[in-house]
DOVEXSE-641860 format. One record per atom (N, C-alpha, C, O): residue number from 1; atom name; x, y, z. Coordinates in nm, 4 decimals, always signed. Layout:
BEGIN
- NUM	CA	X	Y	Z
...
// end
This chain:
BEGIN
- 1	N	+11.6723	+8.5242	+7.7464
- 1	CA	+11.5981	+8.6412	+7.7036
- 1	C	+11.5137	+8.6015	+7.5833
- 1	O	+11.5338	+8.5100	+7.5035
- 2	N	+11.4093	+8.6952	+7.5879
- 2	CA	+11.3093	+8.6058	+7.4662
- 2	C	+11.2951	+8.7342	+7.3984
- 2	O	+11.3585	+8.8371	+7.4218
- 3	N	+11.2016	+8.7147	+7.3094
- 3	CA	+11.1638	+8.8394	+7.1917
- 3	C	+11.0522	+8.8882	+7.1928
- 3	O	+11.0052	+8.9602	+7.1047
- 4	N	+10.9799	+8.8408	+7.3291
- 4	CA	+10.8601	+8.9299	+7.4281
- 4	C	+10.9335	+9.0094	+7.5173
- 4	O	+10.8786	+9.1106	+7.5610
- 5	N	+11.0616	+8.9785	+7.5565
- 5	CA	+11.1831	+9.0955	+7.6355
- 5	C	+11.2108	+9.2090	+7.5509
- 5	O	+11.2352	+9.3162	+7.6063
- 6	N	+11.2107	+9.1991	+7.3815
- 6	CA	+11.2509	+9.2883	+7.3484
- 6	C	+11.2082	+9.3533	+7.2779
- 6	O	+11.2637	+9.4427	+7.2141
- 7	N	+11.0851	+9.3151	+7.2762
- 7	CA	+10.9514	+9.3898	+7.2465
- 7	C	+10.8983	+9.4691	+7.3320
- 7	O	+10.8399	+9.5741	+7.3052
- 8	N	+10.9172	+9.4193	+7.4452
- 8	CA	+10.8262	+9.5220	+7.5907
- 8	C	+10.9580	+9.6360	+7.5774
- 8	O	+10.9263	+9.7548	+7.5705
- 9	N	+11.1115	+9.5975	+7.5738
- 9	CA	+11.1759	+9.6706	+7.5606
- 9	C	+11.1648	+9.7807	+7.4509
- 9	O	+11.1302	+9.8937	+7.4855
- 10	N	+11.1892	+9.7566	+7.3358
- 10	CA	+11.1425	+9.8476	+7.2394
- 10	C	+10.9815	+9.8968	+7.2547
- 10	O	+10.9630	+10.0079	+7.2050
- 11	N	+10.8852	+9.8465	+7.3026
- 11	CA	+10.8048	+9.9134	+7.3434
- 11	C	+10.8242	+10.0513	+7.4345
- 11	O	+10.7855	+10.1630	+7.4003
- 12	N	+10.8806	+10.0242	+7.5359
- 12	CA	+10.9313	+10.1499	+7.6386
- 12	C	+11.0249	+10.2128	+7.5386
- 12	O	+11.0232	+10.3347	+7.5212
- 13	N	+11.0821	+10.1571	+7.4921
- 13	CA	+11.1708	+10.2831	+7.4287
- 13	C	+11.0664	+10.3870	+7.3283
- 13	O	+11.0573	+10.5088	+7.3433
- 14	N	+11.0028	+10.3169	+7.2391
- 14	CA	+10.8827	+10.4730	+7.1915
- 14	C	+10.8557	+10.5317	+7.2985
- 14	O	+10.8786	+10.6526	+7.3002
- 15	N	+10.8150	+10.4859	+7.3868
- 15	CA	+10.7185	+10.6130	+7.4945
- 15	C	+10.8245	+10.6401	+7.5103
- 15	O	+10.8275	+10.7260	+7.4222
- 16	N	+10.9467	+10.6413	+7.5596
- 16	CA	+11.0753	+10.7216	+7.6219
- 16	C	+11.1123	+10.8025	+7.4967
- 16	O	+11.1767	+10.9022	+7.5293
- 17	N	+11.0903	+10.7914	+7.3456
- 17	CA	+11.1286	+10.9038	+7.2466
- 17	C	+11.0248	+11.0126	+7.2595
- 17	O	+11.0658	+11.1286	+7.2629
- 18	N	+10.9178	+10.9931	+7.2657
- 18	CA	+10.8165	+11.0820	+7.2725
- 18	C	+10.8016	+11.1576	+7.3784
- 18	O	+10.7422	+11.2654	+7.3782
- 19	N	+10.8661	+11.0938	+7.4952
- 19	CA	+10.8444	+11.1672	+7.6166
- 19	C	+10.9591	+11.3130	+7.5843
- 19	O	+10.9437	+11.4294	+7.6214
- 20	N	+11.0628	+11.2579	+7.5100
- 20	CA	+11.2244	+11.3016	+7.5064
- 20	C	+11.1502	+11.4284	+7.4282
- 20	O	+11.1854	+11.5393	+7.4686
- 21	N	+11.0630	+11.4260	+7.3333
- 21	CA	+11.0099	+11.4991	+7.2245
- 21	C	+10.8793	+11.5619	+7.3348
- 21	O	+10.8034	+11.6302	+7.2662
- 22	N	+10.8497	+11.5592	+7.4304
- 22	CA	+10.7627	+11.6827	+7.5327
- 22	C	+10.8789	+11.7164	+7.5749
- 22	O	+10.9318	+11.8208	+7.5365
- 23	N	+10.9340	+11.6370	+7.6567
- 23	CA	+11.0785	+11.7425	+7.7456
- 23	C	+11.1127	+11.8463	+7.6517
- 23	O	+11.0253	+11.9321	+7.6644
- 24	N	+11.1979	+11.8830	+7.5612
- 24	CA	+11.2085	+11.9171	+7.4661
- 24	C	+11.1537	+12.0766	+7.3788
- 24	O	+11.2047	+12.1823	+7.3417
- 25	N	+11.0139	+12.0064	+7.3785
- 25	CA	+10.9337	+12.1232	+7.3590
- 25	C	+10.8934	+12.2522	+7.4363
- 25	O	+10.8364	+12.2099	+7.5369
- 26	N	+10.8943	+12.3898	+7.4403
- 26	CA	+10.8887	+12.5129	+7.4948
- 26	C	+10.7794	+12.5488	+7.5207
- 26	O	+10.7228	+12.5720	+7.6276
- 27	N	+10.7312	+12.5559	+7.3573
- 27	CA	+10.5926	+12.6313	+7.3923
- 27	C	+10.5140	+12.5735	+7.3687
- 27	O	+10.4824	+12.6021	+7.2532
- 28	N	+10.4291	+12.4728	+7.4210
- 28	CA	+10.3900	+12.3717	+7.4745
- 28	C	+10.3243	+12.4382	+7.6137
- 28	O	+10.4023	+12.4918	+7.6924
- 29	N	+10.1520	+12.4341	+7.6504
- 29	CA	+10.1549	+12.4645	+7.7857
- 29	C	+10.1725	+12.3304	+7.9388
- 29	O	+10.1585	+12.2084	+7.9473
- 30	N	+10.2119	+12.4503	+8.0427
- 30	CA	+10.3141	+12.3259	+8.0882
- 30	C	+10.2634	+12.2214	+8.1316
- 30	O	+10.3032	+12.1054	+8.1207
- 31	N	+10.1288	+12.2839	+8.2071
- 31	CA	+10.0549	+12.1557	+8.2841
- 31	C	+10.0524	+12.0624	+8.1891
- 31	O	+10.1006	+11.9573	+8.2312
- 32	N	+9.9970	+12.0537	+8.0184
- 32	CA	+9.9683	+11.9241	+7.8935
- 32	C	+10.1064	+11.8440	+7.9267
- 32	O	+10.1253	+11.7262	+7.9569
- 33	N	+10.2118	+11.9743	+7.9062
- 33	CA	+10.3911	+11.9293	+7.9087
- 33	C	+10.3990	+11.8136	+8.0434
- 33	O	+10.4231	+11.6956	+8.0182
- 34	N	+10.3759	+11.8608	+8.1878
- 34	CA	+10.4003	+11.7452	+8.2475
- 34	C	+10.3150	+11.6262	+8.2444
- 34	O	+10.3583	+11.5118	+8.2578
- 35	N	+10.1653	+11.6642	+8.2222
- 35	CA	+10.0736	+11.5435	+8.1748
- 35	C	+10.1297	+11.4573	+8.0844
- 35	O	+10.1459	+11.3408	+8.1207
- 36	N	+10.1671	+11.4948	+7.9597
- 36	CA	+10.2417	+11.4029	+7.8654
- 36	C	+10.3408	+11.3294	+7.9047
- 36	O	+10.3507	+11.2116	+7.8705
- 37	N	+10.4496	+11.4057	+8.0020
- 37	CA	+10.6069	+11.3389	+8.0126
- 37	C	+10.5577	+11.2164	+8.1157
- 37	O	+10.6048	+11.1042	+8.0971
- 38	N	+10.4668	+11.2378	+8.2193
- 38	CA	+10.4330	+11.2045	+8.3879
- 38	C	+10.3869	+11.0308	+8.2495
- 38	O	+10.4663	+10.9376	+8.2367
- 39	N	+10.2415	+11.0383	+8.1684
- 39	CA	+10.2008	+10.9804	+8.0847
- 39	C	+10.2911	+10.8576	+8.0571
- 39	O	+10.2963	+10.7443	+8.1050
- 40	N	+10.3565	+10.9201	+7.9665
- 40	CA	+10.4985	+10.8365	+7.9116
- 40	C	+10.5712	+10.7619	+7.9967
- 40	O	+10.5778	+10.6397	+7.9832
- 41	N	+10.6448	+10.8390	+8.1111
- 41	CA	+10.7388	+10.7838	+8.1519
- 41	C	+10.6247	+10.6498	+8.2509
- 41	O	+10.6674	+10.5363	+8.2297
- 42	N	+10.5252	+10.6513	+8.3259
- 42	CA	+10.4978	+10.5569	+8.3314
- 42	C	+10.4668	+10.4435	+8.2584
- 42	O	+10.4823	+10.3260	+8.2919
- 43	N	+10.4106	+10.5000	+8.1299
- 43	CA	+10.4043	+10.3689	+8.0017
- 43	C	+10.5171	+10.3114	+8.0126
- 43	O	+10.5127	+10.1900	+8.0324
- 44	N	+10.6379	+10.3702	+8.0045
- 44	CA	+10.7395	+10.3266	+7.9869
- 44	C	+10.8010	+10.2199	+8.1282
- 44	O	+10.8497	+10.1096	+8.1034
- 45	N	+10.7949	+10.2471	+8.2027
- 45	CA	+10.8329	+10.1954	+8.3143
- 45	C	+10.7468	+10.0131	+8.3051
- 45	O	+10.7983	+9.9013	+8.3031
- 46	N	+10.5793	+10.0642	+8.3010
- 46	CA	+10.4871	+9.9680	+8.2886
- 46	C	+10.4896	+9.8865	+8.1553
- 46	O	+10.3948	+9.8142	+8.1245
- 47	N	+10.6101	+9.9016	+8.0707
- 47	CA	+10.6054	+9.8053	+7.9257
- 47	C	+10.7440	+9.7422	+7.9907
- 47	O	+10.7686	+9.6251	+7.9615
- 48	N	+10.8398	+9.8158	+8.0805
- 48	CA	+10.9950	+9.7392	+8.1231
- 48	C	+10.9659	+9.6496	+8.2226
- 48	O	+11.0471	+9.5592	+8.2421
- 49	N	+10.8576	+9.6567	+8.2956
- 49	CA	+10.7593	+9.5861	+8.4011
- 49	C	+10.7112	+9.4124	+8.3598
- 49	O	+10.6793	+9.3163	+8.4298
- 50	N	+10.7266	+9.4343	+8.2035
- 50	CA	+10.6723	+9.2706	+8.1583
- 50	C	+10.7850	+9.2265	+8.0940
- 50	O	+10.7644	+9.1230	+8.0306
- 51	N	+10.9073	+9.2726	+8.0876
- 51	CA	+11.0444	+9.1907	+8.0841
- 51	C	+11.0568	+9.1089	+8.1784
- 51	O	+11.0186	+9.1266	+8.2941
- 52	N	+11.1277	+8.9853	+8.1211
- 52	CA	+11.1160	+8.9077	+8.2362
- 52	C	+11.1866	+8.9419	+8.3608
- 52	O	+11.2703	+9.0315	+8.3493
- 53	N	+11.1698	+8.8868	+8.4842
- 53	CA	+11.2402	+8.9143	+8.6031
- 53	C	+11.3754	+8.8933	+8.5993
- 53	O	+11.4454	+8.9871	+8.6375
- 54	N	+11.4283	+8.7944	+8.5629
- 54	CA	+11.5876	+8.7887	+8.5672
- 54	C	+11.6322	+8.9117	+8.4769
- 54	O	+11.6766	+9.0137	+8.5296
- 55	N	+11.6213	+8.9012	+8.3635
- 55	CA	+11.6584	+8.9909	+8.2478
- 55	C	+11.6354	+9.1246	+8.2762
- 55	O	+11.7270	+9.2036	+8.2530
- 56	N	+11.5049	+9.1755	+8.3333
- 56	CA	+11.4896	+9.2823	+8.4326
- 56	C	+11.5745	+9.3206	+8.5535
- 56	O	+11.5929	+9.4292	+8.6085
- 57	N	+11.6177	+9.2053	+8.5763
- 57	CA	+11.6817	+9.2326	+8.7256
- 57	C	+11.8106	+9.2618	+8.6767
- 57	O	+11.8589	+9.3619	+8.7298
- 58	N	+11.8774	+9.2103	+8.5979
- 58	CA	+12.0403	+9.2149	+8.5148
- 58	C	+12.0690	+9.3843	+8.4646
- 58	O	+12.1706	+9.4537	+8.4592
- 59	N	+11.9122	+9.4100	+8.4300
- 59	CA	+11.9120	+9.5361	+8.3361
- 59	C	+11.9283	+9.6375	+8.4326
- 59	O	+12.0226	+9.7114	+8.4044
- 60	N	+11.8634	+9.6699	+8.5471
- 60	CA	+11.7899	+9.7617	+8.6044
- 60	C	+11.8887	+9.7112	+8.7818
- 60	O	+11.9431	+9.7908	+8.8584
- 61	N	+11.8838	+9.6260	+8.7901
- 61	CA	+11.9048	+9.6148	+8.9312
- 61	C	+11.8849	+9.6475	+9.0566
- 61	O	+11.7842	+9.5847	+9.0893
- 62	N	+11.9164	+9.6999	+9.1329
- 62	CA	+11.8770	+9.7449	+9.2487
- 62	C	+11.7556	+9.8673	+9.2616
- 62	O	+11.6683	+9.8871	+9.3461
- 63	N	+11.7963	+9.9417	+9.1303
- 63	CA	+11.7243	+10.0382	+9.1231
- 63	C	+11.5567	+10.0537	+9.0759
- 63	O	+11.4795	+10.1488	+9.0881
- 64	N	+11.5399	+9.9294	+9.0226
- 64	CA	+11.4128	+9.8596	+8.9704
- 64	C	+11.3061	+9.9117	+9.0842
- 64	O	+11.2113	+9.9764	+9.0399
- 65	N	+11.3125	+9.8865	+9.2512
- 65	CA	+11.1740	+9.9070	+9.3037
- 65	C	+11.1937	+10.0464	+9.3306
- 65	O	+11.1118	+10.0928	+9.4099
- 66	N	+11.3098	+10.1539	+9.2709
- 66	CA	+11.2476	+10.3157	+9.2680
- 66	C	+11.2160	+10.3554	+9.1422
- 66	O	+11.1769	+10.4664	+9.1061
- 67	N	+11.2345	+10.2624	+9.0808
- 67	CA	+11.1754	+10.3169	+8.9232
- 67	C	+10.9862	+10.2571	+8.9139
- 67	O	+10.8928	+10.3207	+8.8649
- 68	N	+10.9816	+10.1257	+8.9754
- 68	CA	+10.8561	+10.1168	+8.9549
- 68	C	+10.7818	+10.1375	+9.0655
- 68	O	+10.6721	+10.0828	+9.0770
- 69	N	+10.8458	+10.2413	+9.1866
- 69	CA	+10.7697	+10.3530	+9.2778
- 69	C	+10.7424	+10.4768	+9.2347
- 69	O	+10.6577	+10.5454	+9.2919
- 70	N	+10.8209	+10.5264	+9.1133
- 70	CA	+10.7624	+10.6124	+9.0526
- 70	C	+10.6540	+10.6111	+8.9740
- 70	O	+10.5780	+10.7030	+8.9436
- 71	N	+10.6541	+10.4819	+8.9399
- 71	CA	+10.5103	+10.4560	+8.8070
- 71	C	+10.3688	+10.4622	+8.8670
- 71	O	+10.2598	+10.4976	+8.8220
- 72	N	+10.4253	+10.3988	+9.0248
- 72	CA	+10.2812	+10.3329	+9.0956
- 72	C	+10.2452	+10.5283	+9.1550
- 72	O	+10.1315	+10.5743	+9.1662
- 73	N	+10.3665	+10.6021	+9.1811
- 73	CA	+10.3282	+10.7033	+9.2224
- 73	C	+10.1920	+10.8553	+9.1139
- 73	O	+10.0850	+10.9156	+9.1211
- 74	N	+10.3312	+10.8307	+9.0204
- 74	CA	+10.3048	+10.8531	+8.9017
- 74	C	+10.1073	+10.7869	+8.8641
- 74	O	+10.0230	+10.8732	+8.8397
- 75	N	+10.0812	+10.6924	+8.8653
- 75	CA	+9.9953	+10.6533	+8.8266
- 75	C	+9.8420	+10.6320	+8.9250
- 75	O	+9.7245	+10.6255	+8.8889
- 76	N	+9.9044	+10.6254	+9.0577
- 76	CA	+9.7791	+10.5943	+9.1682
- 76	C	+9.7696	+10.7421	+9.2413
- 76	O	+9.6661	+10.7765	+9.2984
- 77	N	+9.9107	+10.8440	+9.2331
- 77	CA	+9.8476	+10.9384	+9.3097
- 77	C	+9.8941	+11.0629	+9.2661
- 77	O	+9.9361	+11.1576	+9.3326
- 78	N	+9.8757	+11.0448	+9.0968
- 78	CA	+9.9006	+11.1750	+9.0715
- 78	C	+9.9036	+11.3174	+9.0964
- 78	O	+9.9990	+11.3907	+9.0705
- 79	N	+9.7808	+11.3564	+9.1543
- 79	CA	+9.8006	+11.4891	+9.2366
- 79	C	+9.8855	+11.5469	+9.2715
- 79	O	+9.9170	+11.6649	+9.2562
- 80	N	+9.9587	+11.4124	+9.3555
- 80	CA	+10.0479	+11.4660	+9.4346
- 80	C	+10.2088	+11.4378	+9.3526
- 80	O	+10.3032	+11.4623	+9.4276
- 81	N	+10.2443	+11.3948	+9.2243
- 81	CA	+10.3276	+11.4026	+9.1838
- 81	C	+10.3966	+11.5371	+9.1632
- 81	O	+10.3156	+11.6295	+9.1578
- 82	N	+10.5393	+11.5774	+9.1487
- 82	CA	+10.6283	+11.7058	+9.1667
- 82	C	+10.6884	+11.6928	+9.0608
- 82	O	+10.7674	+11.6073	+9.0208
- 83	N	+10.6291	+11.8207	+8.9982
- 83	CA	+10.7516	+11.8862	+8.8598
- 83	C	+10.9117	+11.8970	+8.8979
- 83	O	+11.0019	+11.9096	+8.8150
- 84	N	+10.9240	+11.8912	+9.0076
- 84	CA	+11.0747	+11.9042	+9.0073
- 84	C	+11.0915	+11.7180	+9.0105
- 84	O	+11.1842	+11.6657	+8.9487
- 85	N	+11.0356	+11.6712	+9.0541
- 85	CA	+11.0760	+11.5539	+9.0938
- 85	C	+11.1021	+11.4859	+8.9204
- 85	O	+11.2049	+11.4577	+8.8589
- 86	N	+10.9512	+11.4783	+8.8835
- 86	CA	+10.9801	+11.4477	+8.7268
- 86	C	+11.0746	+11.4792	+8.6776
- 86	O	+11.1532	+11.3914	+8.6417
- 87	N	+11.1068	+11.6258	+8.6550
- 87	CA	+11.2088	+11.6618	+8.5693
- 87	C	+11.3602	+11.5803	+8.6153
- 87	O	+11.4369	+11.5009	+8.5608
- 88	N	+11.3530	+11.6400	+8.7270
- 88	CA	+11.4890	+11.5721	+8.7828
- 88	C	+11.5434	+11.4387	+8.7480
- 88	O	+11.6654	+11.4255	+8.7385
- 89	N	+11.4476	+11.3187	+8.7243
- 89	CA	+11.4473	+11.2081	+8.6942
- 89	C	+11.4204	+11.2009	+8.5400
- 89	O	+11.4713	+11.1006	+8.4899
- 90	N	+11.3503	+11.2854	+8.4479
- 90	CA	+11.4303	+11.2945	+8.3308
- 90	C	+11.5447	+11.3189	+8.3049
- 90	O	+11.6091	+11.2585	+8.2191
- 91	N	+11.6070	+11.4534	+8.4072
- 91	CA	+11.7081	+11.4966	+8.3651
- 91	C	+11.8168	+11.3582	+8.3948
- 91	O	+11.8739	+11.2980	+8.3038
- 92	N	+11.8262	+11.3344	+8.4992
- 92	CA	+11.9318	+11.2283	+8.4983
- 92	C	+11.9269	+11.0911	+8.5536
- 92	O	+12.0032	+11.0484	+8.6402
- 93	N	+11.8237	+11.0204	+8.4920
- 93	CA	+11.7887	+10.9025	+8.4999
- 93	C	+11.7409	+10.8268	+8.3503
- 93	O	+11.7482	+10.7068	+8.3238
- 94	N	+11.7027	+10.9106	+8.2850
- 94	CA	+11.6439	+10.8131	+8.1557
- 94	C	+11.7622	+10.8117	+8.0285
- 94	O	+11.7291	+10.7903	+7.9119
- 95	N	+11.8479	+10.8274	+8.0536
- 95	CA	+11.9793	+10.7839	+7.9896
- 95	C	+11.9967	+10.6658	+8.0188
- 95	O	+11.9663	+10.5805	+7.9355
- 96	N	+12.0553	+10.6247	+8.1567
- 96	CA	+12.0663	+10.4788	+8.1761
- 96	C	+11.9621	+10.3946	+8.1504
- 96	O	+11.9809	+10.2835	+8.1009
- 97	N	+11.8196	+10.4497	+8.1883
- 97	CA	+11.6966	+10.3802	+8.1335
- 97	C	+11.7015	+10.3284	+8.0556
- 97	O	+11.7121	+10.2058	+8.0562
- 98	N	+11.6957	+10.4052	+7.9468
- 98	CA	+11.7327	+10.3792	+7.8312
- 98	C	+11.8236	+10.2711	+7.7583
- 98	O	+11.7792	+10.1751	+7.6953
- 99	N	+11.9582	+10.3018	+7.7767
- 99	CA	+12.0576	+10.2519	+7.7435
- 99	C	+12.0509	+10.1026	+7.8293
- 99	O	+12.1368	+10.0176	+7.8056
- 100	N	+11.9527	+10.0794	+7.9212
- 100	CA	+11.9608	+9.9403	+7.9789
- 100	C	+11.8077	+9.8821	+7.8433
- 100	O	+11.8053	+9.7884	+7.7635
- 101	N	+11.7302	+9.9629	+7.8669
- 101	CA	+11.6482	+9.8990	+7.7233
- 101	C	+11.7003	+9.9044	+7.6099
- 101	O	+11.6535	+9.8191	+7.5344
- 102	N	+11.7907	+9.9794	+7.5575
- 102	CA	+11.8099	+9.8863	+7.4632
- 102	C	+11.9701	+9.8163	+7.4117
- 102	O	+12.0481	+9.8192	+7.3165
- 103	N	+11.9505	+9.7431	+7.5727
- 103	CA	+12.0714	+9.6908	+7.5503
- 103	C	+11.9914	+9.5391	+7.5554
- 103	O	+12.0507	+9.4423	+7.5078
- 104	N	+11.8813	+9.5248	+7.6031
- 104	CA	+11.7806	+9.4258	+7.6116
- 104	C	+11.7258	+9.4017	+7.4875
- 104	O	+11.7225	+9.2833	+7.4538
- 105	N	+11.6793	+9.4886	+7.4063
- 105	CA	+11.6537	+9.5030	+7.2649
- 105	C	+11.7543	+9.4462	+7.1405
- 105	O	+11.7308	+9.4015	+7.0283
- 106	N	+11.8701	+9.4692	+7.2128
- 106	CA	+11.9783	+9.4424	+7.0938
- 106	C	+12.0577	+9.2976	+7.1684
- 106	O	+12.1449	+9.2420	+7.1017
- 107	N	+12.0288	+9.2524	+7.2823
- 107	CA	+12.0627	+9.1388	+7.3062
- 107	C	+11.9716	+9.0420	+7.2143
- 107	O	+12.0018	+8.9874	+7.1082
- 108	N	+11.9211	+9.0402	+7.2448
- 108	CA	+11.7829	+8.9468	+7.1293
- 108	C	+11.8279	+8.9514	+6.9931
- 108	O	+11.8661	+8.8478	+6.9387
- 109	N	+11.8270	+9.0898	+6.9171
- 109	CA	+11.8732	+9.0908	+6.8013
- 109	C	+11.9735	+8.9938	+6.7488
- 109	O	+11.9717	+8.9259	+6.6461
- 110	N	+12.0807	+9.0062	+6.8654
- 110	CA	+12.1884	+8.9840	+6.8047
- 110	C	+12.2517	+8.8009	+6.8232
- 110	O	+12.3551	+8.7437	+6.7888
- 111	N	+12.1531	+8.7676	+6.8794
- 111	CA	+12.1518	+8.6084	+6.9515
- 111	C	+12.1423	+8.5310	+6.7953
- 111	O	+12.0665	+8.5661	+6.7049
- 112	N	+12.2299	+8.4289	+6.7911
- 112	CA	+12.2061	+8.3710	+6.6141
- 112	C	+12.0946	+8.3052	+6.6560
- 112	O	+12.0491	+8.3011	+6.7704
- 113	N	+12.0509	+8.2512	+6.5514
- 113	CA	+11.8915	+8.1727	+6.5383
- 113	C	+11.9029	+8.0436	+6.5735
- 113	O	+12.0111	+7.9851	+6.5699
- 114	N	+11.7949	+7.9894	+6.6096
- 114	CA	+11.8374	+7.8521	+6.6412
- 114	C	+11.7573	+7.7658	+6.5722
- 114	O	+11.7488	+7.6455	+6.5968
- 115	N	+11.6862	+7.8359	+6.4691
- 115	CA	+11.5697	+7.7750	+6.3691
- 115	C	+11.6558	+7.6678	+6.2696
- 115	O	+11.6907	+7.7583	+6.1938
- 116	N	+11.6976	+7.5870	+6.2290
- 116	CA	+11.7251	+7.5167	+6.0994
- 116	C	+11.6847	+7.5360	+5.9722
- 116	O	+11.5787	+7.4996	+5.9213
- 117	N	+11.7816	+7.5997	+5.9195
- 117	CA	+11.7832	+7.6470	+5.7805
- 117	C	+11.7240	+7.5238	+5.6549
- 117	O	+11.6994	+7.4091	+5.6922
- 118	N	+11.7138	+7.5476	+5.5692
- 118	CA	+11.7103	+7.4607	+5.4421
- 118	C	+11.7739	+7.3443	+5.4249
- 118	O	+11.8939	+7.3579	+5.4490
- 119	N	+11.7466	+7.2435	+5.3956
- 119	CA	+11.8696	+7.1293	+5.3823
- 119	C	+11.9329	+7.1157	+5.2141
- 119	O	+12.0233	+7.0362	+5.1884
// end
């Protein structure tokens, strides 16, 4: 894992706070509301997209080509994207999302250095 993994990672994770911060919001009108979340959650998908493939694949697994069928959906044929569908997949999908970015994020962190200190 490198520290372009956990950068694209912490990258998706802002758009996934901000998205968390439209979900969230009420009065907000709705069509901006799903424009913003629909917005996000593909940023987000499309920044977990340049993790590398193994490290991607470890994170996400099987579930990887319905998450980035939502982005391509999300992104090439919006029109036809569904408020229930979105929501639904906020409601119970971007927890694990999540929690797989930044478990990618904090793998990196936490790797000791391999730089050589001072002599």
């Amino acid at each position: 894992m490198s520290k372009d993994d956990s950068g694209h990672a912490l990258a998706a994770l802002e758009h996934l706070a901000v998205l968390r911060s439209h979900a969230a919001s009420d009065g907000a009108d709705e069509a901006l509301r799903f424009d913003a979340i629909c917005m996000r959650l593909a940023a987000a998908i499309e920044d977990a997209s340049r993790i590398g493939d193994e490290v991607r694949a470890r994170a996400f697994g099987a579930k990887w080509p319905a998450m980035w069928s939502t982005r391509n959906r999300i992104t090439h044929g919006y029109a036809f994207v569904s408020w229930d569908v979105v929501l639904a997949t906020v409601e119970r999908d971007l927890d694990d999302f999540e929690a797989a970015l930044l478990a990618i994020a904090k793998s990196v962190e936490s790797r000791p250095s391999t730089a050589a200190g001072p002599e």
